[in-house]
N, C-alpha and C positions, 0 to 999 in steps of 0.2 A: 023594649030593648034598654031601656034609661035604666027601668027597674034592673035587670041586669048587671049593666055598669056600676048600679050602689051597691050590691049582694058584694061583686066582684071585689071592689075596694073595702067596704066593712068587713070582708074575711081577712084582707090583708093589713089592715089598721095596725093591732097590735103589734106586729114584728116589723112593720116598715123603716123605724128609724133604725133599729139594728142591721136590717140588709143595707140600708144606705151607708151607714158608717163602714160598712164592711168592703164597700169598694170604691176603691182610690180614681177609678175613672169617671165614676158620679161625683165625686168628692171636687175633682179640676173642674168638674164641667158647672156645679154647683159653685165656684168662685167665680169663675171667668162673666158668667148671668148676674151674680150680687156684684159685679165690676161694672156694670153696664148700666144696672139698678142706680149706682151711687153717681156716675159719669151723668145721668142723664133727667135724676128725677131731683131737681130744690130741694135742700135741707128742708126738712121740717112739713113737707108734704102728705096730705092723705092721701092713702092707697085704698082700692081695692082688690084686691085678690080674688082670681078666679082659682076651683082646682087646688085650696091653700095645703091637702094634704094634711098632716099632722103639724103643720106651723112651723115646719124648718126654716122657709122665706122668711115667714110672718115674724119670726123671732128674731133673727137676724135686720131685719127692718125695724122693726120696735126698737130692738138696740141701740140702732144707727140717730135716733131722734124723729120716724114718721108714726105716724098714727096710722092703725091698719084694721079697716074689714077685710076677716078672711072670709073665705067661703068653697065648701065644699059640698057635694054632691050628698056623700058619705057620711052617716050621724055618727059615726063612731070615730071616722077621721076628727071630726070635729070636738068631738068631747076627749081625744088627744091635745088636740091644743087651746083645749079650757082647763086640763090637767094641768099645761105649762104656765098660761097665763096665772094661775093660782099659785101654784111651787115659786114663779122669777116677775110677778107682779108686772110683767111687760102689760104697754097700751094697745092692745087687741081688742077687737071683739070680734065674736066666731058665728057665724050662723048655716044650719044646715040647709041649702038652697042648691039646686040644681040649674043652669048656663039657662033654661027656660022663664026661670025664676029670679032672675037677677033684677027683671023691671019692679019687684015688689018692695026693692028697698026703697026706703022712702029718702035719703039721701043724695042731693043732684049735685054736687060741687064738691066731688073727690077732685085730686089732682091729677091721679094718674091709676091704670088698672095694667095689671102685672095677672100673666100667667106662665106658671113656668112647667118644664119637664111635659110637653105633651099632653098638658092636659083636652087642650083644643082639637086634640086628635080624634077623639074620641066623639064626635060627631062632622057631620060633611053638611049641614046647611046652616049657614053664621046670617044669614039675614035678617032673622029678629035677635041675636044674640050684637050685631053691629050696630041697630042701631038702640038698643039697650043700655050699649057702654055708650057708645055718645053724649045719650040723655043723664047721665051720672056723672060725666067730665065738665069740668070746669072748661071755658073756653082757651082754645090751645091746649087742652087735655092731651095726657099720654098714655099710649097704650103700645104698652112691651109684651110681647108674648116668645114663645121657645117651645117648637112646635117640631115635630120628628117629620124630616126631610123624606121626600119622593127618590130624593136622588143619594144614595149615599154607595161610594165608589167602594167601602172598607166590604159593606153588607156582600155587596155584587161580590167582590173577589176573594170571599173570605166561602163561600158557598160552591161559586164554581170550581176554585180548588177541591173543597170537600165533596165534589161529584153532587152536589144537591141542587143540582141545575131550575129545578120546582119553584125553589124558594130564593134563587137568586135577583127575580126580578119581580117579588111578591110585595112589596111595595106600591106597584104600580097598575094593582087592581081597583079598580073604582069603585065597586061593591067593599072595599076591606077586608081584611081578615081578622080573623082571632088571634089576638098577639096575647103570648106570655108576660104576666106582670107580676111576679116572686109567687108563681105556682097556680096562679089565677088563669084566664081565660079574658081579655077584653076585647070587645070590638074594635079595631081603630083603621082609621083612613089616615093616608098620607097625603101631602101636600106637598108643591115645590114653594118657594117667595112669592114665584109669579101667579098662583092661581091664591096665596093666604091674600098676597097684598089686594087682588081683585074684588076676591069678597069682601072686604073690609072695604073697598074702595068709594064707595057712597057715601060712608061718614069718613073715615082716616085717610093719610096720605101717608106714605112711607118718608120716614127719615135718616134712616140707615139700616143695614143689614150685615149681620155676622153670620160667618158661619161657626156652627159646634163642635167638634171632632170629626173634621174631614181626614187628616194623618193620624188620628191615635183612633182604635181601635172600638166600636160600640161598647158601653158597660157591658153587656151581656158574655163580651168576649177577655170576661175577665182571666182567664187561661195564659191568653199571649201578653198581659201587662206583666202575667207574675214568670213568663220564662223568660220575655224580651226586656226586662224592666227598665237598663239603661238607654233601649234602642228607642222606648216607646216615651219614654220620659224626654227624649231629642224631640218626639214625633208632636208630643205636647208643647214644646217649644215653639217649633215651629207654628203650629196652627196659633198660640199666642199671637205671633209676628205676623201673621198673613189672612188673620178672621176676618179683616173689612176689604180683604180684596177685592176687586172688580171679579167676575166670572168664580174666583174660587169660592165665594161669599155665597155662590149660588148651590151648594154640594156640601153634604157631610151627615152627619148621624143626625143632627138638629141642626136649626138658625134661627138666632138670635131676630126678633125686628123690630126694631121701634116705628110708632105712628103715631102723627098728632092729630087729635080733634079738627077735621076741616068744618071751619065758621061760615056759617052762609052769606053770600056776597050781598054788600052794601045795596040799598036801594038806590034807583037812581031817580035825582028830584027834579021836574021838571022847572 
């Protein structure tokens, strides 16, 4: 199935930064994550990156003043953002490595590891992947992920309207399903906070939690941003003002979570 999920993403490599740029509700949801990234990780910190994609994060961090291992799945995602690292000289380095493969980097004292857009989705057992990033964080390490929600209210009502009753709560199958990814085919499971934060819960601890477009609409429902634009653009707002809610936090197309490296407790001397 891994094999799979690389096929699926190296077909999509090429065109990926052009369907991104093309829609304005990945484009909010893509700041609102680099807003979180800055709020939450030290200047001048290394990253690693899980899932880096064609290096849109990666470049954008570079930017910012961090030093970044990307890492993806996909050797063709990856040789996108060895294209960029060469054209804009950012401090990257890229390597092609799959969530199984992560323990092989020989690097234990990043600051912090970032995954964004789902990538985490895309498989359902994190417990050598947990304690993988651990052993690569630095003590009080952070790890941010942005992972596609179990619970998303827009998905539900946006189906039951259109009589697609099937797919209205197709999220919430445990085996997953085949989800659309710009004409591909991927596996992906879903997850709520409460079952990401669990797994993770032997090395990390939760330190906050956003939600992603609970009022504005999935990208995929890029239709109603371009009829309702000024309605949806209020709806963006909003979820601005209300992502760290209690209960609301819990619901949306994605959620945002931060977790820190939990340190193992002091000996006690007799």
């Amino acid at each position: 199935m891994e094999s799979d999920t690389k096929s699926a993403f190296n077909a999509i490599a090429a065109g990926y930064d052009a369907h991104d740029n093309r829609n304005p509700i990945l484009q909010w949801m893509r700041g609102l994550v680099h807003g979180v990234y800055l709020k939450y990780i030290p200047k001048g910190s290394s990253i690693l990156e899980l899932n880096a994609g064609t290096g849109v994060d990666a470049v954008f961090l570079a930017d910012k003043g961090f030093s970044v291992l990307a890492t993806d799945i996909s050797d063709v995602m990856i040789s996108e953002i060895q294209a960029k690292v060469k054209k804009q000289m950012a401090k990257i380095e890229a390597k092609a490595l799959s969530f199984d493969e992560i323990s092989t980097i020989k690097e234990n004292n990043f600051d912090a590891v970032v995954s964004n857009f789902g990538g985490l989705n895309c498989i359902n057992d994190f417990s050598k992947l947990s304690g993988d990033l651990a052993a690569k964080l630095k003590p009080n390490g952070l790890f941010i992920a942005v992972v596609m929600n179990k619970i998303c209210p827009w998905e539900m009502f946006y189906y039951i309207v259109t009589l697609k009753f099937g797919e209205a709560f197709r999220r919430f199958k445990k085996q997953g399903i085949m989800a659309e990814l710009n004409g591909e085919k991927v596996l992906t499971y879903y997850f709520t906070p409460g079952e990401f934060t669990a797994a993770f819960s032997r090395n990390f601890t939760k330190v906050k939690l956003f939600s992603l477009g609970l009022n504005t609409p999935p990208p995929y429902l890029l239709g109603i941003y371009n009829r309702l634009k000024p309605l949806v653009k209020l709806w963006m707002k909003l979820d601005e003002i209300f992502m760290s809610l209690p209960i609301l936090n819990q619901m949306g197309d994605h959620f945002i979570i931060v977790m820190k490296k939990n340190e193992p407790p002091l000996k006690q001397t007799k």
